[in-house]
ZAMARGU-4260 file (C-alpha; in steps of 0.2 Angstrom, whole numbers, plus 5000, padded with zeros to 4 digits):
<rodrens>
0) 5066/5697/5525 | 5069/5686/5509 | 5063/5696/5495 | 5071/5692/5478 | 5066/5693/5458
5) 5057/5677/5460 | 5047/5682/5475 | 5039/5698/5467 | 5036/5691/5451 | 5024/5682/5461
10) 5015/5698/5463 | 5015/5706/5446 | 5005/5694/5436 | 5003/5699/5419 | 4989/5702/5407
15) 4991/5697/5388 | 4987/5704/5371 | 4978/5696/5357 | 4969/5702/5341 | 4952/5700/5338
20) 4932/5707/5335 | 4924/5715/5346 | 4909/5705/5351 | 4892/5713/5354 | 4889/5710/5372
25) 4900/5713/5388 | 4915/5701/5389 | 4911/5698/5407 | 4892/5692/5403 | 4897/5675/5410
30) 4906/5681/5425 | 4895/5690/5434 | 4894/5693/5453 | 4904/5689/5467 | 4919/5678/5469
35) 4931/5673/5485 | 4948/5666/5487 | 4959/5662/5504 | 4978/5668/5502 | 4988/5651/5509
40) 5006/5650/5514 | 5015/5634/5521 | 4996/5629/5527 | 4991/5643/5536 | 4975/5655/5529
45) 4986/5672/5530 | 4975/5682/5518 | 4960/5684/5503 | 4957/5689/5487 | 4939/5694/5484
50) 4931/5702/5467 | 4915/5709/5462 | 4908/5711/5443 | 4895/5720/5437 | 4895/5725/5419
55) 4912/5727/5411 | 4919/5732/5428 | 4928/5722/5440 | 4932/5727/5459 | 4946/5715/5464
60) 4951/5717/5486 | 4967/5709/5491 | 4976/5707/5506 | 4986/5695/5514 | 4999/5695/5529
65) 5012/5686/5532 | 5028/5686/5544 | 5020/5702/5549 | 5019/5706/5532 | 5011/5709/5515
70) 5001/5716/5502 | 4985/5726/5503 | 4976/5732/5485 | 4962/5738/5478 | 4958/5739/5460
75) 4946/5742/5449 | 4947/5737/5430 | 4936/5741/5416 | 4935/5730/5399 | 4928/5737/5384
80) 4916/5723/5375 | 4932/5716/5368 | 4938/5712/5384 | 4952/5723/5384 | 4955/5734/5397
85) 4951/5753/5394 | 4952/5759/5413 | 4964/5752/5427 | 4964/5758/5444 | 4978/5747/5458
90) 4981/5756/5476 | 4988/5751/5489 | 5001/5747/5496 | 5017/5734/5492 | 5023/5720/5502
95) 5035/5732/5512 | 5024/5748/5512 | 5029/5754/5495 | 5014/5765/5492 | 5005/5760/5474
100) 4995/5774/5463 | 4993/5766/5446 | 4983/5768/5434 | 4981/5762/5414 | 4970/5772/5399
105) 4966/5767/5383 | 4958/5778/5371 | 4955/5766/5355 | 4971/5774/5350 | 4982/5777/5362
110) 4989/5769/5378 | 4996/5778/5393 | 4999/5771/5411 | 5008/5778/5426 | 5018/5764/5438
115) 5031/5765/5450 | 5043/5767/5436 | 5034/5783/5429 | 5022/5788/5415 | 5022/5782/5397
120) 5012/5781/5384 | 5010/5774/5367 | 5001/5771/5350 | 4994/5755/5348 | 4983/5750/5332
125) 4976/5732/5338 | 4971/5734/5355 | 4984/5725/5368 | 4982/5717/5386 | 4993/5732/5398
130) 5003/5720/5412 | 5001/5728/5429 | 5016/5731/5440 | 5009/5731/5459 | 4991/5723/5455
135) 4985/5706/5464 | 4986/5690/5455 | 4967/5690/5447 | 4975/5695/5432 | 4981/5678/5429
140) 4965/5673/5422 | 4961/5688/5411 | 4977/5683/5405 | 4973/5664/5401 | 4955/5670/5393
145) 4965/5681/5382 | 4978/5670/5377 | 4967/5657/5372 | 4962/5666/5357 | 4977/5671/5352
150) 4986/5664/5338 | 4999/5650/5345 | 4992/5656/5362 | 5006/5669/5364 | 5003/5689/5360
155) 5015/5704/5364 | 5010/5715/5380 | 5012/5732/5386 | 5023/5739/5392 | 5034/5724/5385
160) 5037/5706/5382 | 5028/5692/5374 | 5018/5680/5385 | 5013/5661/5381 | 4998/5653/5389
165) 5002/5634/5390 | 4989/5620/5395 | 5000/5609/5407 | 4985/5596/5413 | 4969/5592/5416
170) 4963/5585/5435 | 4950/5589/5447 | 4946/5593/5466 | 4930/5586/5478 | 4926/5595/5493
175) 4910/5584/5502 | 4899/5583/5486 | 4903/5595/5477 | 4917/5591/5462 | 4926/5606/5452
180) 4933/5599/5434 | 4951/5610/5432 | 4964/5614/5419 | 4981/5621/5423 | 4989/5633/5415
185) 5008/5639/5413 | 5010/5657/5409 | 5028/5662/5402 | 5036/5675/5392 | 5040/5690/5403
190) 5049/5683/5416 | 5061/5671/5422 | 5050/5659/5426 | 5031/5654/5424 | 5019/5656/5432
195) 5005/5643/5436 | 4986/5644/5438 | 4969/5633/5438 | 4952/5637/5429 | 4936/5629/5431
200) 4927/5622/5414 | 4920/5640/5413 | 4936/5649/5411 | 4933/5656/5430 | 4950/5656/5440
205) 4950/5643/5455 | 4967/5644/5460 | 4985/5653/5457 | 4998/5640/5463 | 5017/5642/5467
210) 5027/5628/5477 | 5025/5640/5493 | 5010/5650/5491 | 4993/5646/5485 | 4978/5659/5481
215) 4962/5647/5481 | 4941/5647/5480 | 4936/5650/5494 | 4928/5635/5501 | 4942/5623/5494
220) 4955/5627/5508 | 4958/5609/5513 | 4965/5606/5497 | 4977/5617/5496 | 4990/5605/5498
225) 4984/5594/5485 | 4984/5610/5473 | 5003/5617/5481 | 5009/5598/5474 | 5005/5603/5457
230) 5016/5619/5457 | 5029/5610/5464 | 5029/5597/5452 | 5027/5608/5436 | 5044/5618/5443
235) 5054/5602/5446 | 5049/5599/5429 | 5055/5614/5421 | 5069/5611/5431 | 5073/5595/5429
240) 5071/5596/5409 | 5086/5611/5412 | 5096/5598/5419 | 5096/5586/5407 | 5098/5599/5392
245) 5109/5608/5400 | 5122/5599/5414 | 5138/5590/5404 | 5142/5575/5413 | 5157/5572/5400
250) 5162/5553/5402 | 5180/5556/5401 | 5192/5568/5412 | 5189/5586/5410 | 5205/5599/5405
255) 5203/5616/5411 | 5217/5625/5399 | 5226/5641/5398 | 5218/5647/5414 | 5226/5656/5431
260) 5221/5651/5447 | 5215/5661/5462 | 5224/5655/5477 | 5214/5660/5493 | 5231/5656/5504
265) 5240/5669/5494 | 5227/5680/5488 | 5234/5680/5472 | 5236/5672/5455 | 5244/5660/5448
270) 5253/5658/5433 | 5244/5650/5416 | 5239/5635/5423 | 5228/5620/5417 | 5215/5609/5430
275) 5211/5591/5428 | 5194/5586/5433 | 5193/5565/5435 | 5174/5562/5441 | 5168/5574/5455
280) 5186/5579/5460 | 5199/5589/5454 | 5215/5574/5448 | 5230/5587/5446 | 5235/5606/5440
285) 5249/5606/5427 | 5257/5616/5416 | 5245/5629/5406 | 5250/5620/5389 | 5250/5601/5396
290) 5239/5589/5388 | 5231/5570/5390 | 5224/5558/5381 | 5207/5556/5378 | 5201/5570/5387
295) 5189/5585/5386 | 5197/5601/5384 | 5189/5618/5390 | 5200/5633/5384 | 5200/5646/5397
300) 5207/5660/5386 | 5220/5669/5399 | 5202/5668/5413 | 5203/5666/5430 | 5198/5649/5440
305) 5189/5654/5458 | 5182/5642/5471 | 5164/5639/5471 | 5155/5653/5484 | 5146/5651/5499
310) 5127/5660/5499 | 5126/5659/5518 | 5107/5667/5519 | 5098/5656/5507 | 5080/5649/5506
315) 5083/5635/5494 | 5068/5631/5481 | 5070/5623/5463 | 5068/5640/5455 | 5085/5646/5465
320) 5096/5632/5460 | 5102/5631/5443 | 5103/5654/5443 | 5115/5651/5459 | 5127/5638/5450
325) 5128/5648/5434 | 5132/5663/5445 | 5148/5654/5455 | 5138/5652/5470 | 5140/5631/5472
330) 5136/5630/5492 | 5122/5637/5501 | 5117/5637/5520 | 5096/5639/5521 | 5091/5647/5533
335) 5071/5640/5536 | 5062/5632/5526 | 5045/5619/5523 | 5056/5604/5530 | 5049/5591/5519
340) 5050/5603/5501 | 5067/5606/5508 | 5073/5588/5512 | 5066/5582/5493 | 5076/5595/5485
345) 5092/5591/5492 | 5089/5572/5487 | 5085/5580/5469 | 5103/5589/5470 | 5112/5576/5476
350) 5106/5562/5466 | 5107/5573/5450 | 5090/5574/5447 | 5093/5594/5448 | 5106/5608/5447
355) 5110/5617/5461 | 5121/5621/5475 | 5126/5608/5492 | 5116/5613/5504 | 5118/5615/5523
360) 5103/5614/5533 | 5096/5625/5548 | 5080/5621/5558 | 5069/5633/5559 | 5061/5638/5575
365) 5045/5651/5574 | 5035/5656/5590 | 5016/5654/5588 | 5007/5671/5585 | 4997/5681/5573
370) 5013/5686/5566 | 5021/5668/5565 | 5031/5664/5547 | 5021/5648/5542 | 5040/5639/5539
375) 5048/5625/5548 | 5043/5620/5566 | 5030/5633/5574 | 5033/5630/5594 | 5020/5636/5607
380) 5031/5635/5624 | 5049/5630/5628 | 5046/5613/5630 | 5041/5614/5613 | 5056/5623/5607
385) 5067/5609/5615 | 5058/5596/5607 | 5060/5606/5590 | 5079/5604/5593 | 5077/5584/5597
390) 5068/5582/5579 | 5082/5593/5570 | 5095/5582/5576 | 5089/5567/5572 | 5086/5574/5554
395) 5103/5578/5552 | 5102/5596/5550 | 5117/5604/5557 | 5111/5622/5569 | 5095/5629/5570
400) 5090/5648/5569 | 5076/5658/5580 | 5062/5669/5572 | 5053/5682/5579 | 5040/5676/5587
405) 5048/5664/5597 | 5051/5671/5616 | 5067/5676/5619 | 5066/5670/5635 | 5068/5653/5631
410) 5085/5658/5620 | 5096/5651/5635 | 5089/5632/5635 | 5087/5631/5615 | 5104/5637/5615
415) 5113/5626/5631 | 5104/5609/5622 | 5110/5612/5603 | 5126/5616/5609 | 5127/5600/5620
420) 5122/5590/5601 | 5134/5601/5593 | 5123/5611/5585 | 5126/5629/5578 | 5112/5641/5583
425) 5109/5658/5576 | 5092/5667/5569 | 5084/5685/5573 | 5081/5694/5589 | 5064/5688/5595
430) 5052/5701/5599 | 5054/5712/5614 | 5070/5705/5616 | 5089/5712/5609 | 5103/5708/5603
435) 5113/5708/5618 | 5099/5695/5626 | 5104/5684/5614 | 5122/5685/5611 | 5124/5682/5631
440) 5111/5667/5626 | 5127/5661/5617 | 5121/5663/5599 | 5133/5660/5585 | 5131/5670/5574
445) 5116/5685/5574 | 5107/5685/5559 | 5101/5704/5549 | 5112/5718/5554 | 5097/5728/5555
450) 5091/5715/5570 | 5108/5718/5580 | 5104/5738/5577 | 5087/5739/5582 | 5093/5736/5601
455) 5099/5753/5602 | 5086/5764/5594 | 5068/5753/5600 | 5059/5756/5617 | 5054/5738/5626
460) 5038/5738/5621 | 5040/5740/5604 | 5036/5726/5591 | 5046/5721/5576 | 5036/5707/5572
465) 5029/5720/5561 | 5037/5731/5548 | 5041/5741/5561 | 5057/5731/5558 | 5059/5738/5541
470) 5052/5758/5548 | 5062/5762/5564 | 5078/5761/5551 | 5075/5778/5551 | 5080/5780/5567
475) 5097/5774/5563 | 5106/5791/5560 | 5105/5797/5580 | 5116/5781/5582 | 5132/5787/5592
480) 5144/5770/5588 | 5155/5776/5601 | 5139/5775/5615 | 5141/5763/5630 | 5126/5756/5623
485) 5132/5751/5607 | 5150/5745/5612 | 5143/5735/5624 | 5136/5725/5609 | 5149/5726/5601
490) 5162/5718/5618 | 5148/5704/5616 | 5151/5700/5600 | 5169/5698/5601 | 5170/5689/5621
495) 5158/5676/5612 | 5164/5676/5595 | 5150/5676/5590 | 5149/5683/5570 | 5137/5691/5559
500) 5129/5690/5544 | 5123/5708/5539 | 5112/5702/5523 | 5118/5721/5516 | 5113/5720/5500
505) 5095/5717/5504 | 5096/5733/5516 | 5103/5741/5503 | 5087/5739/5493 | 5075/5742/5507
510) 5082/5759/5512 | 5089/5766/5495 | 5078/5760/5480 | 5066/5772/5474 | 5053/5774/5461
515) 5058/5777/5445 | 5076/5773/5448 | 5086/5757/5445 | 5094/5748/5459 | 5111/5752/5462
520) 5114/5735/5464 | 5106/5730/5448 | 5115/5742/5438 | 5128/5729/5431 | 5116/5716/5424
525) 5097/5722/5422 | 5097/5726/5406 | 5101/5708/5400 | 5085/5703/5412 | 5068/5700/5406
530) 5054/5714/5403 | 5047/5711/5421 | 5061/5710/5430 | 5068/5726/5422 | 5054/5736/5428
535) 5055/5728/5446 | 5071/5736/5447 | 5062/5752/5446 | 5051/5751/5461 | 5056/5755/5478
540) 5053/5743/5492 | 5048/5754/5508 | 5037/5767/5507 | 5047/5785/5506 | 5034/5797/5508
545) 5042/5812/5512 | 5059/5821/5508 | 5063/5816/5527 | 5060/5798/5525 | 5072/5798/5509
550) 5085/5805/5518 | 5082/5797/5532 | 5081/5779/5525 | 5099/5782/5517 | 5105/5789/5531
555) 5101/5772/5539 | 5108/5765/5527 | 5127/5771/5528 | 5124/5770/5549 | 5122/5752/5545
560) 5140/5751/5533 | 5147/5762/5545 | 5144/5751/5560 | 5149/5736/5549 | 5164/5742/5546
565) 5168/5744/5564 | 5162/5727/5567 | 5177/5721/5555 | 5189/5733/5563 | 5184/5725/5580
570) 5190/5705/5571 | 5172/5702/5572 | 5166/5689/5560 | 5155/5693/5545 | 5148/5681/5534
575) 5140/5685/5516 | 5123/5682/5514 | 5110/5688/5502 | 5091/5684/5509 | 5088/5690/5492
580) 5089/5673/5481 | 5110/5674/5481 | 5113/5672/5461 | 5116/5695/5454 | 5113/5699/5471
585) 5126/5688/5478 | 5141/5697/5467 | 5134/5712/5476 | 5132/5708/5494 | 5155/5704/5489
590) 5155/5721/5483 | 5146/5731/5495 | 5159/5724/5507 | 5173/5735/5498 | 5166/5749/5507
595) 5170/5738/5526 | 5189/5738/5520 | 5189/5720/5512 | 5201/5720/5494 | 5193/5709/5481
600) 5205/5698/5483 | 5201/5695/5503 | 5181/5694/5496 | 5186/5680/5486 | 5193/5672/5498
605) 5178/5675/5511 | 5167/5669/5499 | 5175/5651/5496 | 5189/5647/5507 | 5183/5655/5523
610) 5167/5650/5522 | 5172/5630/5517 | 5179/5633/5535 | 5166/5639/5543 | 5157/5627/5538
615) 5168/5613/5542 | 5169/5608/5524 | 5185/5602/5519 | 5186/5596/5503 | 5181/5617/5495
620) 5184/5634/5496 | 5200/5632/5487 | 5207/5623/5469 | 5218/5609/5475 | 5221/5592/5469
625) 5210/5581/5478 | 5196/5593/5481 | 5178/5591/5473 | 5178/5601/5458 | 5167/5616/5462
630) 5176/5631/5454 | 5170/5645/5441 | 5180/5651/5427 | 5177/5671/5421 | 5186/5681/5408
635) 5193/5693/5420 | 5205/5697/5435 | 5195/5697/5450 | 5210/5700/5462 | 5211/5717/5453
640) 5191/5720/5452 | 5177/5712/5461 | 5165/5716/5447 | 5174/5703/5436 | 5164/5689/5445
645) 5148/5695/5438 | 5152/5687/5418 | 5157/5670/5422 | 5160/5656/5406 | 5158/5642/5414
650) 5156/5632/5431 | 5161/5615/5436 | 5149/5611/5453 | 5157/5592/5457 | 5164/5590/5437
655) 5148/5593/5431 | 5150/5607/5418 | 5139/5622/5414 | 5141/5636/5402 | 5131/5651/5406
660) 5129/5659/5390 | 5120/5641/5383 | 5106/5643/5399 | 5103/5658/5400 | 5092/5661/5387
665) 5080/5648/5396 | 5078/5663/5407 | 5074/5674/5395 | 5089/5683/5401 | 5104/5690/5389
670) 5121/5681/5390 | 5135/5690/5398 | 5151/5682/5390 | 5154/5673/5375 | 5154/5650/5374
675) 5172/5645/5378 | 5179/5634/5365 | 5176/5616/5370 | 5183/5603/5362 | 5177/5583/5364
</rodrens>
């Protein structure tokens, strides 16, 4: 279900501004006819992108599916003999069913548009480029074209934002005889991170390239991978220039001053303390006004010192790392992945190379269908399933989790062979199964709250490979929690103690954001964000198309925190997870757990300390001497308010030091606190 900033930035690509004559033909002259694109994720062809000019006008068909689900769109866009677009048309609908109606006008003195956010308007005297919200990724290169007559290749868009086209390399591709010369392009400014694209020697778009996703000419499919390895290098890049500016690896012992500490044994504070860091571990806590020679001092000002957190629904990738350190979060579990982009990241963390936080490790195990999530190890029978196990355990990862379009029957072997290697299981209900199938399977832990509920509202033969997953949530008000059928779910969770990690911030999201309003969840920090993401906050996921369906999906909503809530009433186990890219979202998935009867200081302390036992890690989860140094430092008392997590000065993840407020500009994102006082 992982949707997150990153991920839908992916599909609002953004068009530019730049000053400039009008020529005295059709912008388009060059570009005329027909063009096709296969959609590509982790290998598989799951979609397309096809467009069609003819004079100034551009039809651009798009639709891709995968893990059941996906965009479809249709626009139409009409240049004017500048090139700048005086008619857009995008319908459709989003990722998750959101339905899209937007449209752009410009008059030669006014602009108006009407998004998922509303309608707006206003007076421009140099024409500008208008950045869709919900259109497909052609847009990139309309983008590039324009930038690249712009004046330092940057130019301000509408609704907001500057974008920057960058030239990254040059490289080019051979299918049989047939060899296409290509530059790549970085385009930057509006968002949190670039995006990255590839034109032929005629300014025509070849390919839009992320480390996961590729959209390329069709005819080219074979190279996708080739083309994927640039994305992924151009973000370890980024990523790993971060690093170097960025990560203080100080060459003496590091003094933590004038701070309390959270103490998850307590769940209280401390007095003014101070904490030495010596290397990757924490040497000593002394007196708040102690002090040592030659060392590093960090003045905590009065703040609070918690234990790194645990994101325990994480899908790791560079572009996650560094926003999850600088938000506490120093540990995640991934829960399925491409297992050789995966295994290289965690060298890259561990050596250095790249921030981010330890990762734990679970094999990923998809059933072969038309519905099949293109990560991990895609199995066709049982037999195949049990060898999937064999090659996680000799990799080292620790469990594995089940998808959906595995067979549920074969739940009981996977389950009796990675137990017999020790190895965790947890995942989704397969299709057709239910929760109760799998918990007397022996899972874990079950995975989505949503996929527990789902048993007591679906009919056999319904099929949440598809969004019906997302859609029969509105079925969730006629739950009766004191039913026979629902406690019997609920017995099974605590005879097997088996726990569960509700992922409640992304439901939150799927069933209560809505068009024109910000995110609950997003409240706290989106106005520091960039333009783009701003406006994403604005845009409901599902589609709510009648007065019914809104109440309904939020009716869903609190049956789910309700339920929840007995679940922690009944000692069963929950673990906080985000599916949502951890980071913002993280500090609210701790929040929303007020509302189950958890204070902020027992959140604390099931973030850190309970989920370093859970996990069998016994060296975090709590500031002692002796431990590695993962810890965060924030201005205010998070025993008293859980929000005081969310502006965090500084984070030591294993003594190396990051200050927030000096990175996040990177992101084109506003600090939240002020530089602590460091002295050398």
């Amino acid at each position: 279900m992982k949707t997150s900033f990153l991920y839908v930035s992916l599909l609002l690509f953004l068009l530019t501004s730049c000053k400039q004559e009008p020529s005295k033909e059709s912008s388009l002259i060059n570009y005329q006819g027909n063009e096709s694109y296969s959609v590509i994720s982790g290998s598989a062809i799951v979609g397309y992108l096809k467009t069609q000019i003819s004079g100034d006008t551009i039809q651009v068909d798009y639709d891709y599916k995968d893990n059941g689900r996906g965009p479809t769109m249709k626009e139409t866009i009409v240049l004017n003999a500048a090139g700048f677009p005086i008619q857009w048309q995008i319908t459709g609908n989003t990722t998750f069913g959101n339905a899209v109606d937007e449209h752009y006008t410009y008059n030669g003195t006014t602009a108006s548009w009407t998004d998922a956010t509303g309608s707006d308007s206003t007076a421009v005297d140099a024409t500008k480029w208008y950045v869709n919200q919900s259109g497909s990724p052609y847009s990139a290169i309309l983008t590039a074209r324009s930038l690249l007559k712009s004046e330092d290749n940057s130019a301000e868009v509408l609704p907001a934002g500057t974008l920057k086209l960058t030239e990254m390399e040059k490289t080019s591709v051979t299918v049989d005889s047939s060899t296409v010369n290509l530059t790549a392009y970085a385009i930057s400014g509006a968002d949190l991170n670039p995006s990255y694209m590839m034109a032929d020697e005629d300014m025509r778009l070849f390919a839009v390239i992320s480390p996961s996703f590729v959209i390329l000419r069709e005819g080219f499919e074979a190279k996708e991978k080739e083309l994927r390895a640039y994305a992924e290098k151009y973000s370890a890049e980024r990523f790993e220039s971060l690093q170097k500016e960025f990560a203080h690896n100080y060459s003496k012992k590091v003094r933590i001053s004038n701070v309390k500490i959270f103490d998850p044994k307590t769940l209280s504070l401390s007095d003014l303390s101070s904490v030495v860091i010596n290397g990757e571990r924490i040497e000593s806590i002394e007196d708040a006004d102690a002090k040592g020679e030659n060392e590093v001092l960090i003045d905590g000002a009065g703040g609070t010192l918690v234990a790194g957190m645990y994101e325990m629904h994480a899908h790791a990738g560079d572009e996650d790392g560094l926003l999850n350190v600088l938000a506490g979060v120093t540990s995640f579990r991934d829960m399925g992945n491409n297992n050789e982009v995966l295994d290289e990241l965690v060298k890259k963390i561990e050596s250095g190379i790249l921030a981010g936080p330890r990762i734990h490790r679970l094999g990923f195990i998809e059933g072969k269908s038309e519905y099949s999530a293109n990560n991990g190890i895609v199995v066709g029978s049982e037999a195949e399933a049990l060898a999937a196990v064999d090659t996680y355990r000799e990799k080292g990862y620790y469990g594995v989790k089940l998808y959906n379009s595995m067979n549920g029957d074969w739940a009981p072997a996977i389950v009796k062979k990675a137990h017999e290697y020790n190895m965790f299981v947890c995942g989704h209900v397969p299709a057709f199964s239910n929760a109760n199938a799998m918990l007397r399977a022996g899972f874990d832990e079950m995975t989505h709250i949503n996929q527990t509920m789902l048993g007591w509202v679906l009919e056999p033969d319904e099929d949440t490979r598809t969004l019906l997953r997302l859609t029969a949530l509105k079925r969730l008000p006629q739950i009766d929690l004191n039913s026979a059928k629902v406690q019997e779910t609920m017995d099974l969770f605590v005879k097997n103690n088996t726990a569960i990690d509700p992922t409640l911030a992304i439901h939150e999201v799927l069933l209560t954001a809505r068009n024109g309003e910000v995110m609950e969840g997003t409240k706290d920090f989106i106005d520091h964000m960039p333009p783009n993401v701003q406006r994403s906050s604005k845009m409901a996921l599902a589609e709510v198309a009648t007065p019914e369906d809104d109440l309904a999906y939020k009716a869903g909503y609190n049956k789910i925190v309700e339920t929840l809530k007995m679940m922690k009433e009944k000692g069963i186990f929950i673990v906080p997870g985000t599916d949502l890219g951890g980071s913002f979202f993280y500090h609210r998935e701790l929040e929303l757990y007020q509302q189950l009867g958890y204070t902020p200081a027992e959140l604390l302390k099931l973030a850190s300390y309970d989920m370093a036992k859970y996990m069998g890690d016994e060296d975090l989860g709590s500031i002692e001497a002796g431990k590695l140094a993962d810890f965060f430092l924030i201005p205010g008392n998070p025993v008293e308010d859980i929000k005081a997590i969310k502006t965090i000065a500084m984070v030591s993840r294993g003594g190396t030091i990051y200050y927030p407020t000096e990175v996040y500009p990177a992101f084109g994102i506003k600090p939240f606190t002020p530089m602590p006082v460091v002295e050398e």
